[in-house]
ROPAVO-335797 format. One record per residue (C-alpha): residue number from 1; x, y, z. Coordinates in nm, 4 decimals, decimal comma. Example, Ala and Ser with C-alpha at 12.3 -4.5 7.8 and 13.67 -1.06 7.14 Angstrom:
BEGIN
pos_X_Y_Z
1_1,2300_-0,4500_0,7800
2_1,3670_-0,1060_0,7140
! end
This chain:
BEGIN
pos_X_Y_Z
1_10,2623_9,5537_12,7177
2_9,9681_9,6822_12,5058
3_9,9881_9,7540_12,1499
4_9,7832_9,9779_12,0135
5_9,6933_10,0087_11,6440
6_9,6426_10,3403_11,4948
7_9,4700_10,3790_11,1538
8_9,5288_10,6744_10,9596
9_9,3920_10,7071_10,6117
10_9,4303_11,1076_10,5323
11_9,5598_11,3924_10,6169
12_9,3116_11,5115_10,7874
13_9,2632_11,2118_11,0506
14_9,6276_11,2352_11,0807
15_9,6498_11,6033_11,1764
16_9,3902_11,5179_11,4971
17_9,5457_11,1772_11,5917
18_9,9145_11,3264_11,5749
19_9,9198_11,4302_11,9810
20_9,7221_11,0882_12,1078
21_9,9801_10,8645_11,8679
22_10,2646_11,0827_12,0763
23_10,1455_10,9976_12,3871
24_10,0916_10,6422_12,3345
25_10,4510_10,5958_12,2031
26_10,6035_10,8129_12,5435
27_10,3957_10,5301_12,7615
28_10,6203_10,2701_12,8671
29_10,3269_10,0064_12,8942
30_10,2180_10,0734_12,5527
31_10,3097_10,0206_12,2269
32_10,2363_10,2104_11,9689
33_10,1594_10,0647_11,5857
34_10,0635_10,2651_11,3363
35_9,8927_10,1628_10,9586
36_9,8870_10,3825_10,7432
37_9,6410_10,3741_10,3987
38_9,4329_10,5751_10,1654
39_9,4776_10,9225_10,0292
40_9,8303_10,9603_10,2592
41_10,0233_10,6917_9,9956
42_9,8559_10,9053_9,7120
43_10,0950_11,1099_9,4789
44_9,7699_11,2910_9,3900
45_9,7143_11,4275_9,7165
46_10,0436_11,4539_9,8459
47_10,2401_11,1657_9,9643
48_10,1560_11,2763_10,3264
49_10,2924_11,0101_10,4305
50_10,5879_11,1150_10,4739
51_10,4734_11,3681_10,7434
52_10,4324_11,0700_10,9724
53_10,7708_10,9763_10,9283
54_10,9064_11,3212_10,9399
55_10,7377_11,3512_11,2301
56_10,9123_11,0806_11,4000
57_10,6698_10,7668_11,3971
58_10,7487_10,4425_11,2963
59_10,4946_10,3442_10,9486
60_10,4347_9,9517_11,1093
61_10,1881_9,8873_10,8040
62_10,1231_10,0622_10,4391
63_9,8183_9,9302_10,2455
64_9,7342_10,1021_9,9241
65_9,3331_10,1112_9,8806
66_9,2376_10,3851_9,6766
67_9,1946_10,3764_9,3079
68_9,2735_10,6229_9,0368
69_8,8835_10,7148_8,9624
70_8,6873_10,8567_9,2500
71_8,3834_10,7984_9,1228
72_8,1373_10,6017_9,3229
73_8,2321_10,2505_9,1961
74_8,5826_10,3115_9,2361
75_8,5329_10,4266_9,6209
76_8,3427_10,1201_9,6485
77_8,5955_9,8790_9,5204
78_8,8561_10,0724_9,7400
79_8,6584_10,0390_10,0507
80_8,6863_9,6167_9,9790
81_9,0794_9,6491_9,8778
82_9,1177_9,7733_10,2033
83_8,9541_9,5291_10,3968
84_9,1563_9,2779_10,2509
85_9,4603_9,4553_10,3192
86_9,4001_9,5761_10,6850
87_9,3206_9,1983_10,7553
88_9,6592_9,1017_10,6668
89_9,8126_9,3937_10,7997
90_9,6276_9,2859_11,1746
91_9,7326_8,9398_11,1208
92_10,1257_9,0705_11,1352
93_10,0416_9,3376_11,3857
94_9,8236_9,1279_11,6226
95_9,7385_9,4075_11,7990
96_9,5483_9,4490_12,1938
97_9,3356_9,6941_12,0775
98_9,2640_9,9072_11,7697
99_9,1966_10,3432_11,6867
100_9,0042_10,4293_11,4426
101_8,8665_10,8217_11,3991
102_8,6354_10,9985_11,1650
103_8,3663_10,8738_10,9227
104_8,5442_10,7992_10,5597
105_8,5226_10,4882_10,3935
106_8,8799_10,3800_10,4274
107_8,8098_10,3834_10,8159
108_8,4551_10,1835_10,7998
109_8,6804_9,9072_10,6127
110_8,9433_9,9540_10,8835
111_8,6734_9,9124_11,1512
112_8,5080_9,6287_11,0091
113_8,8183_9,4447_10,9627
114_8,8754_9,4773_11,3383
115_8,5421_9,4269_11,4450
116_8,5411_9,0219_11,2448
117_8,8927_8,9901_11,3792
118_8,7451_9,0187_11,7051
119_9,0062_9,3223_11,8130
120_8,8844_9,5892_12,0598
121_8,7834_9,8978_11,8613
122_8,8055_10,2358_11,9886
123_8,6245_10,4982_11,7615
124_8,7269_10,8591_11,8331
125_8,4384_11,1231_11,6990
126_8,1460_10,9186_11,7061
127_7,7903_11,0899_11,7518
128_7,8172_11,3864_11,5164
129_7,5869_11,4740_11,2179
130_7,7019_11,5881_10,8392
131_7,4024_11,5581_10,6668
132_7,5372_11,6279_10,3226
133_7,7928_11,3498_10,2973
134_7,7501_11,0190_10,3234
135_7,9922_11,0054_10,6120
136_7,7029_11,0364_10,8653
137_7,5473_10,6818_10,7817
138_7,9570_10,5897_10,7441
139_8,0244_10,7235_11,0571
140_7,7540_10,5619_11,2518
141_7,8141_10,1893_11,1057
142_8,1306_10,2804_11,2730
143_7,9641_10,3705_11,5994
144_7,8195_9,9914_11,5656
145_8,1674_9,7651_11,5334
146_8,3231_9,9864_11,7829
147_8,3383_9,8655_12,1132
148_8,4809_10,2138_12,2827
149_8,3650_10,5445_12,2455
150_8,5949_10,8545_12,2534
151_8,2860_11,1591_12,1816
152_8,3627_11,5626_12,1786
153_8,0398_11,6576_12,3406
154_7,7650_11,5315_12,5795
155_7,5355_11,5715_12,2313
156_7,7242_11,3591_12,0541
157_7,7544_11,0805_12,3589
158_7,3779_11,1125_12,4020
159_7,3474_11,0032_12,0243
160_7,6115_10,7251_12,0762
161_7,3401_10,5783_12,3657
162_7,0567_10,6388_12,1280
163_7,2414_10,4208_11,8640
164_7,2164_10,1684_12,1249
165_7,6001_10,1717_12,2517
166_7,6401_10,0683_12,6245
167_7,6698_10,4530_12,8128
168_7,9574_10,2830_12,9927
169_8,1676_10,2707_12,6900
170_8,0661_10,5565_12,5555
171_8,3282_10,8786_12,7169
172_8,2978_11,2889_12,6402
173_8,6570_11,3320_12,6159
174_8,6445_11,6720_12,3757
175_8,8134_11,6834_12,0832
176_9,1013_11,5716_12,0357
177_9,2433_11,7664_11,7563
178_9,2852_12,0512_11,9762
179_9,5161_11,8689_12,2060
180_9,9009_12,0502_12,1526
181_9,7107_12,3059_11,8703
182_9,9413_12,5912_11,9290
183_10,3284_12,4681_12,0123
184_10,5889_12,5054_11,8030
185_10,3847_12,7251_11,5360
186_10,5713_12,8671_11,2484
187_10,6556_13,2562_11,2650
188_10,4681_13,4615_10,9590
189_10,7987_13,5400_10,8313
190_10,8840_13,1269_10,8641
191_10,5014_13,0767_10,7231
192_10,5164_13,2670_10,4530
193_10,9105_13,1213_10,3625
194_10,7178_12,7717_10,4229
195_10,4586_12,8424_10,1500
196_10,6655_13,0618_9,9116
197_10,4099_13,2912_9,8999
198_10,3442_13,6293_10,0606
199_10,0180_13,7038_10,2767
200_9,8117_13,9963_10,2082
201_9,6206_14,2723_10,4126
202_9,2997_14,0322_10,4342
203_9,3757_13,6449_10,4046
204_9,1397_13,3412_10,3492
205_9,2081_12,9650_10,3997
206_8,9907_12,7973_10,1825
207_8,9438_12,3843_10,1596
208_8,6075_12,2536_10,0188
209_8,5052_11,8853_9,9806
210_8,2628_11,7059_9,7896
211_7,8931_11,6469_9,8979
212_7,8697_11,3254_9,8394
213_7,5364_11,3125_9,8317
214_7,4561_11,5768_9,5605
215_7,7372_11,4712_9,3364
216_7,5798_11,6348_8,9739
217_7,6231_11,9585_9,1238
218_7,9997_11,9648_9,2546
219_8,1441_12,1250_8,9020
220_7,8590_12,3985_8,9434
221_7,8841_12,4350_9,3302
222_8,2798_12,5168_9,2896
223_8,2613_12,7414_9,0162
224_7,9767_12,9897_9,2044
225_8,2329_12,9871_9,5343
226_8,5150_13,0950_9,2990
227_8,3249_13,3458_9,1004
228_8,2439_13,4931_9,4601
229_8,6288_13,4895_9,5684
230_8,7120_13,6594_9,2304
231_8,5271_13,9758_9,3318
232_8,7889_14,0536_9,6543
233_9,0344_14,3072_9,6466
234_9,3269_14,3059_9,8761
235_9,2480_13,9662_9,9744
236_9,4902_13,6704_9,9367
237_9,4013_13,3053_9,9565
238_9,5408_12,9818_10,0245
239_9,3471_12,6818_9,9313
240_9,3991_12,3084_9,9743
241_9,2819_12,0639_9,7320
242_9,0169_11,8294_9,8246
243_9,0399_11,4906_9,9604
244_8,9801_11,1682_9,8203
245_8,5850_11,1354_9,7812
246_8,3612_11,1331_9,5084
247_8,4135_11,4342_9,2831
248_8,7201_11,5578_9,4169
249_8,9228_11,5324_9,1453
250_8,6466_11,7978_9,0185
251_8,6957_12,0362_9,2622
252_9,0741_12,0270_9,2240
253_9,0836_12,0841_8,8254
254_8,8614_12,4098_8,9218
255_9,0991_12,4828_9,1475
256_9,3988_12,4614_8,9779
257_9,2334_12,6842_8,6939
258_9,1723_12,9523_8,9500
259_9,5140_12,9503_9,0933
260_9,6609_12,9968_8,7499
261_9,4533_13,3481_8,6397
262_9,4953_13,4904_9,0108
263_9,7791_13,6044_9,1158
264_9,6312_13,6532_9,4450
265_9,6242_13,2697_9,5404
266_9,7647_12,9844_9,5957
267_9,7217_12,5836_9,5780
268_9,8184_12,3227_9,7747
269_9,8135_11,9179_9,7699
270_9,8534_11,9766_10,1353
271_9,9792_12,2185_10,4122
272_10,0452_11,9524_10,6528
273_9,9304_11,9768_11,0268
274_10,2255_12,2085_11,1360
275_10,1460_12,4648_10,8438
276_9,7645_12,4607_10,8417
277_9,7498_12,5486_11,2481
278_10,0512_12,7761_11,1716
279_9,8539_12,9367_10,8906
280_9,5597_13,0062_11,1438
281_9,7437_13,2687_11,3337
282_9,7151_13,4883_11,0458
283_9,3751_13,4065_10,8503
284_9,0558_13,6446_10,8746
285_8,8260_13,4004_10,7117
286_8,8492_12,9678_10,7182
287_8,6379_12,9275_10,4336
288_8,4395_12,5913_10,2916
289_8,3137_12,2979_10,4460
290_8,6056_12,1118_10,5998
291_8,5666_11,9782_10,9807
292_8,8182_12,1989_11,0563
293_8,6483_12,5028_11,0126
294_8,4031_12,3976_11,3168
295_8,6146_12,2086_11,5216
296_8,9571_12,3979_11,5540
297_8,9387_12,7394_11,3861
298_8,6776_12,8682_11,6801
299_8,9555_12,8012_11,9201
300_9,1709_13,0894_11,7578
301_8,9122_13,3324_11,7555
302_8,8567_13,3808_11,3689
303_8,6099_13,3348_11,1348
304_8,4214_13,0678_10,9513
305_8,2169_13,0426_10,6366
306_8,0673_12,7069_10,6739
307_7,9217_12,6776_10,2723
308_7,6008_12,3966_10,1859
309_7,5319_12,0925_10,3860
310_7,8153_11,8835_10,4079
311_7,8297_12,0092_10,8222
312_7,4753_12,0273_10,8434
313_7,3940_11,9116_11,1691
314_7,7330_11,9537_11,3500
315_7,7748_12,1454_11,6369
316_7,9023_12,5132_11,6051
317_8,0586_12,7817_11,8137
318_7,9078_13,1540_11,7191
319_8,2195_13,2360_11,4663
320_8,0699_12,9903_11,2156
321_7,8470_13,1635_10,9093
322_7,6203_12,9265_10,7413
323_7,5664_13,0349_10,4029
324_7,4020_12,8480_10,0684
325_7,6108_12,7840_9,7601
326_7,5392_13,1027_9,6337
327_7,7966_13,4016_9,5452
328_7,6151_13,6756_9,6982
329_7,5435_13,5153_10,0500
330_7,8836_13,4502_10,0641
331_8,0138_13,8077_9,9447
332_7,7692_13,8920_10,2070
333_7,8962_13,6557_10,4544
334_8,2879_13,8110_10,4031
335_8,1602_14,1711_10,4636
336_7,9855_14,0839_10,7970
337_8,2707_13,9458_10,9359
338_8,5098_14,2359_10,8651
339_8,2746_14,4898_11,0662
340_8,3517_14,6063_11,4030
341_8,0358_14,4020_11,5479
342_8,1199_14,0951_11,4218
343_8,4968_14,1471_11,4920
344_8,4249_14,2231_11,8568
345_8,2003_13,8708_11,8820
346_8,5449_13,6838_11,7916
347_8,7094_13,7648_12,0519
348_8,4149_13,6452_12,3268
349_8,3994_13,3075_12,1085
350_8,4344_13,0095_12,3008
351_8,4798_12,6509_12,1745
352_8,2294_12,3977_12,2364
353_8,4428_12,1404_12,1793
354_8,7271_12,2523_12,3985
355_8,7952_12,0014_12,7424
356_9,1112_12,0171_12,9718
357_9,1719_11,6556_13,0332
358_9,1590_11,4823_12,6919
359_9,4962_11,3622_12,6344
360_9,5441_11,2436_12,9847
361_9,2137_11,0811_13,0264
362_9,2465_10,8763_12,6980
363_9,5695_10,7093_12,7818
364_9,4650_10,6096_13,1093
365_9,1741_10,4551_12,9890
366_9,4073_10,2589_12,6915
367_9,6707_10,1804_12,9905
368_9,3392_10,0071_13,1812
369_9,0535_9,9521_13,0606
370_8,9453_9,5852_13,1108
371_8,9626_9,3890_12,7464
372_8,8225_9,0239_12,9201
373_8,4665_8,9870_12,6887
374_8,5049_9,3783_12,5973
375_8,4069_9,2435_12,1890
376_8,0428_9,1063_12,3333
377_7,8175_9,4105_12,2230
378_7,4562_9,4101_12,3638
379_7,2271_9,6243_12,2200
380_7,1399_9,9253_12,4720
381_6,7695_10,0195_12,4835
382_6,6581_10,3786_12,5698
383_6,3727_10,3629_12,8676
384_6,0529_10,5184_12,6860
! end
């Protein structure tokens, strides 16, 4: 039997791996081990890891990386507590093969820990751009200790090759996180008794990150998005509070004093996987610069106001806006996507990161994919 190590460090890793994790632990040649780390053991942001249990997984492993600042030092010196806690952790586990998805810092120590250990890596989302964070060069050093490659588009596998990854290894499986998106969604009635809070006749999800590469300007950035949601009338929003990088802890304070003078919104550590896709059914806008917003909101045919550069370079289906930190491109933005034009578009809108197969494909490959001399890596050049 197999076992297969899943590493989760947020919410938002956990929310796309939830449906492969459940399909590994139905497989009677596999077995499924899960560590769990970073922002998900955080009071700050949640305790979300409690969702995993709720949801009926088994926590194998729990290492506590991250450190109360979240300045750049401190993600730094979490980064090398968590390597030399996920070494430990592997010891116990001594798993066949390892998961890791996404580009954040916890996951680079998670995938370098594997990668000395000499444990089969399989890295789920490799190949995209986000120019404004420094997850790109994150995500890529990933890329590099990996010794599988689970992609969402034939873009992103062509970039895997052009990193120099074997095009062998390297499989367009889609995305993932859409895998399972709509069952068992939450009612608005059951939403809105979820949330404690009643929706409105126009309604904006709103989550916004760091750029962690322009980090002087966060406390400015935040404050010109909020003075542009203060102008709406009739409009209710539901934010979530940003994750664990550099500045967040910014963002959140602004949010928090928001929340408190309007009446019209709402704050949250975290809506959970369930309640976030649930919440989708009944949002006009997705607003800010989470994954999310290019990824899964396309597939139910709303709207997205990608804001600054954290997704520059990303893929996106024709529902996303682009628009500057600036309040009146995005006032701008939120008219255009309330007229008839626009709202006729949306329902045309297809996914590009939508496949058929994922799910099934993946665990086949898991269930037999050869592991004999799988960890020697040759470099891969491109014919000029």
């Amino acid at each position: 039997m197999r076992k297969i190590c899943v590493f989760t460090g947020t919410r938002a890793d956990y929310g796309l791996l939830k449906p492969l994790m459940k399909a590994i632990q139905k497989e009677q040649n596999l077995k499924l081990q899960i560590l769990v780390s970073g922002s998900h053991l955080s009071s700050e942001f949640g305790n979300t890891y409690k969702e995993i249990k709720e949801d009926g997984f088994n926590i194998d492993e729990k290492i506590e990386n991250l450190l109360l600042s979240d300045s750049s030092t401190g993600i730094a010196k979490s980064t090398g507590l968590g390597i030399i806690g996920y070494a430990d952790s592997l010891d116990r586990l001594q798993p066949n093969i390892c998961i890791v998805l996404g580009d954040r810092f916890e996951a680079l120590a998670f995938a370098y820990t594997s990668f000395v250990k000499k444990i089969p890596l399989v890295h789920i989302s490799g190949g995209e751009i986000t120019e404004g964070a420094l997850d790109d060069s994150i995500r890529h050093s990933i890329t590099k200790f990996a010794h599988i490659h689970l992609v969402a588009t034939k873009e992103y596998k062509k970039r895997v090759i052009q990193l120099g990854e074997d095009p062998s290894r390297v499989y367009n499986v889609g995305e993932i996180g859409l895998i399972g998106m709509r069952d068992n969604l939450l009612s608005k009635q059951e939403f809105e008794k979820s949330i404690n809070f009643k929706l409105n006749k126009k309604n904006i999800l709103f989550t916004y990150h760091p750029e962690t590469l322009d980090t002087k300007n966060i406390k400015k950035n935040i404050k010109e998005i909020l003075s542009a949601l203060s102008k709406l009338e009739n409009t209710n929003i539901i934010f979530t509070k940003a994750n664990a990088d550099e500045g967040g802890k910014i963002i959140n304070k602004e949010l928090e004093k928001f929340v408190r003078n309007y009446k019209n919104s709402v704050l949250f550590d975290s809506l959970g996987r369930k309640r976030y896709l649930s919440a989708l059914q009944f949002m006009d806008i997705v607003m800010g610069n989470s994954s999310s917003g290019l990824v899964e909101v396309p597939s139910f045919k709303i709207a997205t106001i990608n804001i600054g550069d954290r997704q520059k370079g990303r893929i996106k289906a024709q529902s996303v806006i682009d628009v500057k930190v600036d309040k009146n491109e995005i006032l701008n933005a939120i008219n255009q996507i309330y007229t008839k034009e626009f709202q006729d578009k949306l329902k045309t809108i297809k996914n590009p990161y939508e496949k058929n197969d994922t799910l099934p494909f993946i665990i086949k490959l898991l269930k037999n994919i050869n592991l004999e001399k799988i960890i020697n890596k040759k470099f891969y050049d491109l014919k000029c």
